[in-house]
C-alpha positions in Angstrom: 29.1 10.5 7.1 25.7 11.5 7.4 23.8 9.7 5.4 26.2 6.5 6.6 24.7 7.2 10.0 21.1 7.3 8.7 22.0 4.1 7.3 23.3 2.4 10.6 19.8 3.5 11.7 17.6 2.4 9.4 19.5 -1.1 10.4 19.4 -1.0 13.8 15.2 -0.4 13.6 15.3 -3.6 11.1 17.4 -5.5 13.9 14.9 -4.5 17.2 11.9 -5.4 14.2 13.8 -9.3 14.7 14.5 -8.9 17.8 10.9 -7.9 18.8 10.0 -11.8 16.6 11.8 -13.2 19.2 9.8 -11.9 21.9 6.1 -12.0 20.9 3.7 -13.7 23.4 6.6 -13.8 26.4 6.9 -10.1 27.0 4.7 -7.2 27.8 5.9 -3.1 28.9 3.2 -1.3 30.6 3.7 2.4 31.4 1.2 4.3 33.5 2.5 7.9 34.4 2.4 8.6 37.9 -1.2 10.3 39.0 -3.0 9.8 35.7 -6.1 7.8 34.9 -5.7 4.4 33.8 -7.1 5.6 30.0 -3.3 6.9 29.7 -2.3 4.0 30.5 0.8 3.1 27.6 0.9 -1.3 26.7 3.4 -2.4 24.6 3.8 -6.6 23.6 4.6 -9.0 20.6 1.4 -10.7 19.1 1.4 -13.7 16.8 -0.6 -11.1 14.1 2.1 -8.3 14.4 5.0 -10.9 13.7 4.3 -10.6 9.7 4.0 -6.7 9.7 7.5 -6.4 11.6 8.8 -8.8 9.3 7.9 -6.6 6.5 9.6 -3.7 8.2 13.1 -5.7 9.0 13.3 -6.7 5.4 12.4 -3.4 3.4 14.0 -1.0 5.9 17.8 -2.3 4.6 16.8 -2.2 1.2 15.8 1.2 1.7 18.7 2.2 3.4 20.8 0.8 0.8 19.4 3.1 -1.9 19.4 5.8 0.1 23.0 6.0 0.9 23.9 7.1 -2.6 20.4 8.4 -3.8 19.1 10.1 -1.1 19.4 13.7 1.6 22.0 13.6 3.9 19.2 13.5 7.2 17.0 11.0 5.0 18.0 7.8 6.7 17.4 9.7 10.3 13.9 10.3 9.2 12.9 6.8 7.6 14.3 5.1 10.5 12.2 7.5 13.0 9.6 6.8 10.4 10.2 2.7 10.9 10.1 2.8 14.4 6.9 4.7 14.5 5.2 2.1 12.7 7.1 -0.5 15.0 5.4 0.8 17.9 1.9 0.6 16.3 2.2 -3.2 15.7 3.7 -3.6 19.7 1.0 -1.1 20.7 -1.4 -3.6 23.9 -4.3 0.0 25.0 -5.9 2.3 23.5 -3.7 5.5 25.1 -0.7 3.6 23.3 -2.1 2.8 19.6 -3.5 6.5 19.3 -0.2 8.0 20.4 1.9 5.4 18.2 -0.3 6.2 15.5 -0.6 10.0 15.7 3.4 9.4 15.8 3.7 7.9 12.7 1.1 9.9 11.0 3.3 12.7 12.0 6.4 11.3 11.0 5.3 10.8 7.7 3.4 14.1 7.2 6.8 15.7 7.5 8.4 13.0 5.1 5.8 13.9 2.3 6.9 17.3 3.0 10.2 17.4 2.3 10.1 19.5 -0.8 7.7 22.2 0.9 8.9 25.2 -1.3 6.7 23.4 -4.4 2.9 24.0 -4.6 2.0 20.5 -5.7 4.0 19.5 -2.9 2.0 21.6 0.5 -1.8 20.3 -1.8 -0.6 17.2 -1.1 0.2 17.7 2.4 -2.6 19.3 3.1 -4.8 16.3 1.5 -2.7 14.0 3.5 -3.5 15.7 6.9 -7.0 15.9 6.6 -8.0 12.6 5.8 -5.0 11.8 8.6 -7.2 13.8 11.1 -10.5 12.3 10.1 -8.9 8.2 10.4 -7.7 8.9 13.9 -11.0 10.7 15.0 -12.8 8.0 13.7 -10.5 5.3 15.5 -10.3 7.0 18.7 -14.2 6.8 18.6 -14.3 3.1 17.9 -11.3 2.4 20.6 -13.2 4.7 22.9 -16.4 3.1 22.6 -14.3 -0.5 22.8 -13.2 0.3 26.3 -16.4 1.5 27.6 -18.2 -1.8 26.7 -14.8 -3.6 28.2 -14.4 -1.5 30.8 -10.9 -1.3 30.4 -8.1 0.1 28.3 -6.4 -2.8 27.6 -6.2 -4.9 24.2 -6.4 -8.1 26.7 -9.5 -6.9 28.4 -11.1 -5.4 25.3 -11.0 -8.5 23.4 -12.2 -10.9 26.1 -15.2 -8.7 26.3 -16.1 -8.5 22.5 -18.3 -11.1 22.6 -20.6 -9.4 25.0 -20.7 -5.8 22.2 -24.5 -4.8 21.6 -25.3 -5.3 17.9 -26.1 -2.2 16.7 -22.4 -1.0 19.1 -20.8 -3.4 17.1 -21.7 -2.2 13.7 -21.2 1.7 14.3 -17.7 0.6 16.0 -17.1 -1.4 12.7 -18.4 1.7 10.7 -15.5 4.1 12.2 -13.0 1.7 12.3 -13.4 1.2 8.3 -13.3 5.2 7.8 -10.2 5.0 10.0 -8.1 2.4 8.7 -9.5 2.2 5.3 -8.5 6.0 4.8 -5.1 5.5 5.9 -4.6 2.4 3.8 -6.2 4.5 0.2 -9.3 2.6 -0.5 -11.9 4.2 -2.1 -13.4 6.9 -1.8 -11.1 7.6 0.5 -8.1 7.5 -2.0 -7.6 11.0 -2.6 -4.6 11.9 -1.0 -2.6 8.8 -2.1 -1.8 10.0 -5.6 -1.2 13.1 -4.5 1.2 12.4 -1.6 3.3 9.5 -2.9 4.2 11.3 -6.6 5.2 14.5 -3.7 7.1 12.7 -1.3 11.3 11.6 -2.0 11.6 8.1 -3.5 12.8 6.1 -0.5 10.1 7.7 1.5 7.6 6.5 -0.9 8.5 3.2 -0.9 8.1 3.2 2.8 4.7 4.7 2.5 3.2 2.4 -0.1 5.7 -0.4 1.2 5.2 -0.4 4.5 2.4 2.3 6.0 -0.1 1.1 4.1 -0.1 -2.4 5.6 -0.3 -1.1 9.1 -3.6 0.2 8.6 -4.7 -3.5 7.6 -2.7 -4.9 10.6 -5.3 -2.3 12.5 -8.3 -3.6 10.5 -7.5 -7.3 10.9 -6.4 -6.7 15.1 -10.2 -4.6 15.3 -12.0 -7.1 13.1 -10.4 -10.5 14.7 -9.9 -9.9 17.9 -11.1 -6.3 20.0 -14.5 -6.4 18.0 -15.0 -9.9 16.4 -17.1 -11.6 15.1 -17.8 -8.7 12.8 -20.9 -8.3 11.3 -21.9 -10.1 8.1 -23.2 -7.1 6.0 -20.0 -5.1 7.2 -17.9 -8.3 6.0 -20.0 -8.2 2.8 -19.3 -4.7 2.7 -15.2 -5.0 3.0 -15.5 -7.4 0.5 -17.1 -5.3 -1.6 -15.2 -2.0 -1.3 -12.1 -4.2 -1.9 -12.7 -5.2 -4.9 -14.3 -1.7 -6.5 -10.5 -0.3 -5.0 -8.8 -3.4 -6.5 -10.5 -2.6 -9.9 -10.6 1.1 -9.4 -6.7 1.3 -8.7 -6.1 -0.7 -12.0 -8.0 1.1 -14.6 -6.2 4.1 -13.5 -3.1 3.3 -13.3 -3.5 1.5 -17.1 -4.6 5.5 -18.1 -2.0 7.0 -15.9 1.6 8.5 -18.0 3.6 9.4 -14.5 5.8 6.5 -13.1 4.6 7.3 -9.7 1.4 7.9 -9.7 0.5 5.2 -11.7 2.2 3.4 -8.4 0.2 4.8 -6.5 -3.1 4.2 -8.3 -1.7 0.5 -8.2 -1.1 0.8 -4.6 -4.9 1.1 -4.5 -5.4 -1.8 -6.3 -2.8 -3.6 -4.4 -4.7 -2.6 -0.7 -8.4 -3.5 -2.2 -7.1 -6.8 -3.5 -6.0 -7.8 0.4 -9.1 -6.3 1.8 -10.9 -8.3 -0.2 -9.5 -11.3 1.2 -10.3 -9.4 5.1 -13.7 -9.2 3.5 -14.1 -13.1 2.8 -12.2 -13.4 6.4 -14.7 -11.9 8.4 -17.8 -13.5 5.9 -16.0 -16.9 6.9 -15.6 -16.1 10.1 -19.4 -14.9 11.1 -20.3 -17.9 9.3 -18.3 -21.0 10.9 -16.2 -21.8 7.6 -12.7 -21.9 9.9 -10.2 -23.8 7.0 -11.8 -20.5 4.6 -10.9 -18.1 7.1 -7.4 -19.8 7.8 -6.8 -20.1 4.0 -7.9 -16.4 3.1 -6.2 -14.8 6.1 -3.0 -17.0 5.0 -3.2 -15.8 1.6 -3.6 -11.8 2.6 -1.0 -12.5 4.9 1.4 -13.5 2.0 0.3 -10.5 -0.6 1.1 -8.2 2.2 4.7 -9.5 2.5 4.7 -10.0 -1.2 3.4 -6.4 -1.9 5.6 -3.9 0.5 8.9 -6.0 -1.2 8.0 -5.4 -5.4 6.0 -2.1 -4.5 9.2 -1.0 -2.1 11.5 -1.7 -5.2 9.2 -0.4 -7.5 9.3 2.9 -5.8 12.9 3.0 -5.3 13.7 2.2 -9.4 10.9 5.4 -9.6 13.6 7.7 -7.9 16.7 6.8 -9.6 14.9 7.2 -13.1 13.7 11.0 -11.7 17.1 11.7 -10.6 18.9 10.2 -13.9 16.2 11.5 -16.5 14.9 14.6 -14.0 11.3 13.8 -15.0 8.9 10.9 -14.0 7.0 11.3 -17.4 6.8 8.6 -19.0 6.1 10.8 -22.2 9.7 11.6 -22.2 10.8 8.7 -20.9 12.6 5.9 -23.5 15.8 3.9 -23.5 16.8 4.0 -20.2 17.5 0.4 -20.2 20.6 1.1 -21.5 21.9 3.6 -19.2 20.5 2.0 -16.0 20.7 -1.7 -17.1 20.5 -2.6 -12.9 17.4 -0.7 -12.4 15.7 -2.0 -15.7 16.0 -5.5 -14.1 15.2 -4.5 -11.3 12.1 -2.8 -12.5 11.3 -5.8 -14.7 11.1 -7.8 -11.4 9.1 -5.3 -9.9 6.6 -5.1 -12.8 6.4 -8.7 -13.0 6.2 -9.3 -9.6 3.0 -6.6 -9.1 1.6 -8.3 -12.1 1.4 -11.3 -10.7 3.5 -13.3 -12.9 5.3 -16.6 -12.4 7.5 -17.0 -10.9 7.7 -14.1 -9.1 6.1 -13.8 -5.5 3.3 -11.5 -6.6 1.9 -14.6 -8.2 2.0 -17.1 -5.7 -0.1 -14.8 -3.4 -2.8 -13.9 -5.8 -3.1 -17.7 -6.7 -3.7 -18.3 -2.8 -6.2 -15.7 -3.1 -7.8 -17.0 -5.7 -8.4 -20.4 -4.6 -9.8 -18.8 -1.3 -12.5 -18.0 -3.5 -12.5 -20.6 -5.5 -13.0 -23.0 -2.1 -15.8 -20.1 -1.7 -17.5 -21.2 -4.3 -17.6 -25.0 -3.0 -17.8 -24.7 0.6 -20.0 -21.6 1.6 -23.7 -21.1 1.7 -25.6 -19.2 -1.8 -24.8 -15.8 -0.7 -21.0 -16.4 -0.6 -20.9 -18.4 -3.3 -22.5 -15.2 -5.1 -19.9 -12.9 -4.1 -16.9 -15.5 -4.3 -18.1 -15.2 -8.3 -18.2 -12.1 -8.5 -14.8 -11.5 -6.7 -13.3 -13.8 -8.9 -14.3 -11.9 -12.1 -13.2 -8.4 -11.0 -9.7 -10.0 -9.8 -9.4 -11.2 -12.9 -10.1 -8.0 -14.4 -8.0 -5.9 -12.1 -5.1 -8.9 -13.0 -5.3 -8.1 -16.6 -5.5 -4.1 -15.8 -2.5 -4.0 -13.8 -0.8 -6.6 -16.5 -1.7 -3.6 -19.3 0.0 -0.9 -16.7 3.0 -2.5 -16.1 3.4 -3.2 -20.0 3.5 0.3 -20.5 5.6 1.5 -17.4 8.7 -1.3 -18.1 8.0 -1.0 -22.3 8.0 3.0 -22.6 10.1 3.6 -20.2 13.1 1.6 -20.2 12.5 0.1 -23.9 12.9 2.1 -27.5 14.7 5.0 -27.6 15.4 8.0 -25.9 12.9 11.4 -26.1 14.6 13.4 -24.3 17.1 15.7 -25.5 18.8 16.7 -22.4 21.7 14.8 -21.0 21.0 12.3 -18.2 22.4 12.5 -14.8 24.6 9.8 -14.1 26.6 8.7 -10.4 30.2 8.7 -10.8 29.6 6.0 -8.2 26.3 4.7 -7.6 25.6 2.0 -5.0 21.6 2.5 -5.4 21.2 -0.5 -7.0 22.2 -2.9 -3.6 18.7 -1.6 -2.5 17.5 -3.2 -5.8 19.0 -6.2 -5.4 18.4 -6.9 -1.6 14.6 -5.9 -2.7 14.5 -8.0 -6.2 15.9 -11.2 -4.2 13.2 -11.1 -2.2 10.5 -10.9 -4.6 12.7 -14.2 -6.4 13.1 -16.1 -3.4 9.3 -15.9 -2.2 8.5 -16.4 -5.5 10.5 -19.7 -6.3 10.7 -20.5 -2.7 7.2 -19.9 -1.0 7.4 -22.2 1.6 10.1 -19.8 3.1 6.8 -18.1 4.5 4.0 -20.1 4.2 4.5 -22.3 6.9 5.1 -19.1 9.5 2.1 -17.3 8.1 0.0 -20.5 8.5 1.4 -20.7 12.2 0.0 -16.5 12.3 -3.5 -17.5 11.1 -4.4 -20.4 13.1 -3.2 -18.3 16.5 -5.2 -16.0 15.3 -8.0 -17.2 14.4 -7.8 -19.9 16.9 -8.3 -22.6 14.7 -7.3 -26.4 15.1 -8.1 -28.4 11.9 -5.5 -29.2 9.3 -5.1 -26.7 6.2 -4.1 -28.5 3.2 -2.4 -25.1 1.6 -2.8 -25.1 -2.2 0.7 -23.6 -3.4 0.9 -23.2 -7.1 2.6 -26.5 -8.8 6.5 -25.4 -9.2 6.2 -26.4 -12.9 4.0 -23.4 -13.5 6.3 -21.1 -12.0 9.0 -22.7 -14.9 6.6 -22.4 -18.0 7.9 -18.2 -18.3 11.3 -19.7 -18.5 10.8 -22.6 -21.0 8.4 -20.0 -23.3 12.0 -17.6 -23.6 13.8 -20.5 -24.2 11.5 -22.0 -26.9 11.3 -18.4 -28.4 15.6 -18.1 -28.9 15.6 -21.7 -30.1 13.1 -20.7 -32.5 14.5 -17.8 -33.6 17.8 -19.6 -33.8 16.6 -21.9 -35.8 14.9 -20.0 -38.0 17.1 -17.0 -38.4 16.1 -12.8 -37.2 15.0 -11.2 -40.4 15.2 -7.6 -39.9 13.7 -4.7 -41.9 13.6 -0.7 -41.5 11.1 0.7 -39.6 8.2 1.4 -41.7 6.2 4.8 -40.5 4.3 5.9 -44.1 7.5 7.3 -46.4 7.9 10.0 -43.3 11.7 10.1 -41.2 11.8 7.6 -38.6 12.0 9.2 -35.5 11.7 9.1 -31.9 8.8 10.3 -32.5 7.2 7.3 -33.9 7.3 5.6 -30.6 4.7 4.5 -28.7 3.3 6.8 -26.1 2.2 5.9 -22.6 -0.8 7.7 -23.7 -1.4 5.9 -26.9 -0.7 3.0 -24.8 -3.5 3.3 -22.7 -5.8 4.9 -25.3 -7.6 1.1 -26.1 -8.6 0.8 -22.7 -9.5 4.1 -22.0 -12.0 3.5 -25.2 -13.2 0.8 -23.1 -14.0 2.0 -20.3 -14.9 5.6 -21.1 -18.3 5.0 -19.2 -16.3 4.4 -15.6 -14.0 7.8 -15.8 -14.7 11.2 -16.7 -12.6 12.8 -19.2 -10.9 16.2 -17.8 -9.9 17.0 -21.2 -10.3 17.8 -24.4 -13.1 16.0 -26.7 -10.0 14.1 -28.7 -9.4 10.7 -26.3 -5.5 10.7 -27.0 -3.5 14.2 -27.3 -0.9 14.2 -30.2 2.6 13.2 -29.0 3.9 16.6 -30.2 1.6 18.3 -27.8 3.9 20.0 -24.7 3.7 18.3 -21.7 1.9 20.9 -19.6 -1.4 19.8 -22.4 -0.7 16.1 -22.1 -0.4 17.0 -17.9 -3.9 18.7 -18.3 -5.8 15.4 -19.9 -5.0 13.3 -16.7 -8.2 11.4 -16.1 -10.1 11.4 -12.6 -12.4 8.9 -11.2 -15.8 10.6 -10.3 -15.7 9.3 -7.0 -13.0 11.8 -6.5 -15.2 15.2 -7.0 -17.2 13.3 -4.1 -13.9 13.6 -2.0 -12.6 17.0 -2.9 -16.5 18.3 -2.2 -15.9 16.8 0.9 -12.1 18.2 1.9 -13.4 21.3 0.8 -16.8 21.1 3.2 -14.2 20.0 6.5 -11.8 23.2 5.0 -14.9 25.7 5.4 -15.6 24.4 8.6 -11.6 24.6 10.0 -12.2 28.6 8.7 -15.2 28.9 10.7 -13.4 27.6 13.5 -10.7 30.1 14.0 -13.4 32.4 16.1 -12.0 30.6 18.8 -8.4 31.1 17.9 -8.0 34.9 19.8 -4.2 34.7 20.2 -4.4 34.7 23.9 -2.3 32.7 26.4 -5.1 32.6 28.7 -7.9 31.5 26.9 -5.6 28.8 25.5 -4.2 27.9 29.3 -8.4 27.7 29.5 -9.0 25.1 26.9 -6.4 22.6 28.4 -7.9 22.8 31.6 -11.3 21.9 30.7 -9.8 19.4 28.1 -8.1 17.8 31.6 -11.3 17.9 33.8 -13.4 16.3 30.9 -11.0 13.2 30.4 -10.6 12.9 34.4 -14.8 13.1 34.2 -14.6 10.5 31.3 -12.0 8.4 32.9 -13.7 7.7 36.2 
């Protein structure tokens, strides 16, 4: 009955997500507590650039919900939906009191989501990585809303955003600067990325999907909302710059998560990938924008737009297929992973969809909004000046690279997991009666239906981009030719004719005179091992000299030659530097009722100071 009611509630947030579409640009809720400053001042409306985000949250909040009911806690759906609303009031939030409250909300929301399992170590690490880099994105953003409102004079998005034009230059860039920290921390690009791996493997299945599904893309709906409206036209170097860390997170994400052997942190390394892919496309936005090149800006932002709707549906279900393979096979390994297909024939379609969706394969969705990214830069390369021309190329290459990297991941996630045979000796845990896989399905049509069907957004999200970037001229949009997305389909068809016609010859398995065993499998690590060859220069090896550890070496060896990027040291030096300075702070923790009643009265009389 619980979990039934957590259900209903999870729906009812995905209803007022709609029934907030209906409202945008007619309604506005402004809250100003009696006898406070007009800084605390709480603005809630619809915008045109929310409408997407809120979509996003209406669609995977069912599917969620749906897997939950026989996968999840019993209080689960009450959190999630909690969780969902959180993020609702972010995208309706209209002043700066009313973002930084939403946000802090949701933050904490999710904190205690990631949290669940508290009693394991692995589990309070990644909590504790997750709330630091929490704390330092909402310092940073209260800074840069702060500093906003001064220039403005005002609290208000309305105000703020009539007045960015009038932001001193070297304002502008520093307000930039902390936004990026800010939203680019919460959204896992790098070097920022830290606690992402660390927090989505931690945290239950359904609230990882919402996490990487959902969370993620509200910190670009705050990086597009600073870097359009409250604070445009952004810089060009800090354009350049988004560009740039975009695609070093896009490639970044991919290489590791073509290395990685757990199911879900290899998502969550290709969550990373996933984020710097649409920055990249904010990048050419605000390089477009600075520079006059309005049908670029439309097209790019239209294309983000998509791969944000695209990504929180496959990387929702791709989560979601995570947690029923932990609970049937009670390990996320893939190094004891094998055959599952069999035993969850729903989930390995559903995980094919996902994995083919995420590598951006016709004629899934994930394709059609990397080819709209793509020909954003390949108008780039036709329509801009040298300099964008320049980095249009070089985008182009390390998309491409980053495609095939993720391509190679998702070959070994759906191929050693649900493929071959089974390693594992202990039984599986099956449902007696197992709805999880309505979840799937609700997810998996989506991904289909965008894919096949992309006009079923194209033309709203075109509508979104011109409003928002307040553009007139007509956009010719370049959708992929719908004979593409069928050239998948006839190749499979082709192949069984073929086969047909010439007959399956089958042989034993050949493995040097030795028993054929389960053994003889592939490994994830094995996999992997031709690109880790590859790229050995790019990661440092945590390990052992040999590249590849034996597949008869116990897991808590193979566990220990997980590869880390060096950027990370950089970030754990630096978590470790703000830890020494929390210590050092506790001198003015005495444990006293009156020193504390002390603090919150000078924390009063500064703002009233500030406010006036």
């Amino acid at each position: 009955m619980i979990r039934v009611s957590g259900f209903i509630a999870l729906l009812a947030v995905s209803v007022l997500a709609i029934a907030v579409l209906w409202l945008h640009g007619t309604t506005a809720i402004a809250i100003v507590p009696a006898l406070l400053s007009d800084a605390l001042r709480l603005d809630f409306a619809a915008t045109p650039l929310a409408s997407p985000f809120l979509v996003l949250i209406a669609i995977v909040a069912p599917g969620i919900g749906l897997w939950n009911l026989s996968r999840g806690n019993d209080r689960d759906g009450f959190s999630l939906a909690g969780f969902a609303l959180a993020m609702i009031l972010v995208l309706l939030a209209q002043s700066v009191a009313a973002f930084i409250l939403s946000w802090e909300i949701m933050s904490l929301v999710s904190t205690f989501l990631v949290a669940t399992l508290h009693d394991r170590r692995y589990v309070r690490r990644a909590v504790f990585s997750y709330v630091i880099i929490s704390q330092l994105g909402v310092m940073c953003l209260t800074a840069a809303l702060a500093m906003l409102a001064m220039n403005a004079g005002s609290y208000r998005f309305e105000t703020i955003a009539h007045f960015a034009g009038t932001i001193p230059a070297l304002l502008r860039s520093v307000i930039f600067a902390l936004a990026l920290i800010g939203f680019g921390s919460k959204a896992g690009l790098i070097p920022l990325q830290f606690w992402l791996p660390r927090a989505h493997p931690a945290a239950p299945a359904a609230a990882s999907a919402f996490l990487s599904g959902v969370m993620l893309k509200i910190a670009i709906y705050g990086l597009l909302l600073l870097g359009l409206q409250l604070a445009s036209p952004v810089p060009l170097s800090w354009g350049i710059a988004t560009l740039a860390l975009g695609l070093i997170s896009a490639v970044g994400g991919a290489l590791y998560a073509s290395v990685e052997t757990d199911i879900k942190r290899l998502l969550a390394y290709s969550s990373i990938e996933n984020i710097g892919i649409i920055v990249s496309g904010i990048g050419l936005v605000f390089v477009a924008n600075v520079l006059g090149l309005h049908l670029l800006a439309e097209l790019a932002l239209l294309a983000l737009l998509f791969a944000v709707l695209n990504h929180g549906l496959f990387k929702s279900l791709l989560f979601l297929s995570a947690g029923t393979i932990a609970q049937t096979a009670r390990t996320t390994d893939m190094e004891h992973l094998g055959g599952l297909l069999r035993l969850l024939p729903a989930t390995g379609v559903a995980m094919l969809v996902g994995c083919m969706a995420a590598s951006a394969l016709p004629p899934l969705n994930g394709f059609v909004s990397e080819w709209l990214l793509f020909m954003s830069f390949i108008h780039a390369l036709i329509a801009a000046p040298m300099i964008v021309q320049i980095l249009a190329a070089c985008a182009l290459a390390a998309l491409a690279l980053s495609g095939g990297l993720a391509l190679a991941a998702y070959s070994k996630l759906f191929g050693i997991a649900m493929l071959g045979q089974r390693r594992d000796a202990r039984e599986p845990q099956l449902l007696a009666h197992d709805r999880s896989w309505l979840g799937l399905v609700w997810l998996g049509t989506g991904c289909i239906a965008l894919g096949l069907i992309p006009a079923l957004a194209v033309a709203s999200l075109q509508a979104v981009a011109e409003s928002t970037l307040g553009t007139r001229e007509l956009l010719s949009i370049p959708l992929p030719p719908s004979a593409l997305a069928l050239l998948p389909v006839l190749g499979v068809v082709a192949a069984i004719i073929l086969l047909r016609v010439r007959g399956i010859r089958r042989v034993p398995t050949w493995t040097c005179g030795s028993p054929v065993t389960v053994r003889a499998q592939a490994t994830a690590s094995s996999f992997g091992n031709p690109l880790l060859t590859i790229f050995a220069p790019l990661l440092q090896a945590q390990r052992s000299t040999e590249l590849c550890p034996p597949t008869w070496f116990p897991s808590r060896i193979v566990a220990k030659t997980q590869l880390r990027f060096r950027i990370d040291d950089v970030a754990r030096n630096i978590a470790a530097r703000i830890q020494n300075i929390a210590r050092a702070m506790r001198i003015i923790q005495g444990g006293r009722l009156r020193v504390y009643l002390a603090y919150a009265l000078v924390a009063v009389l500064v703002m009233l100071v500030i406010a006036r």
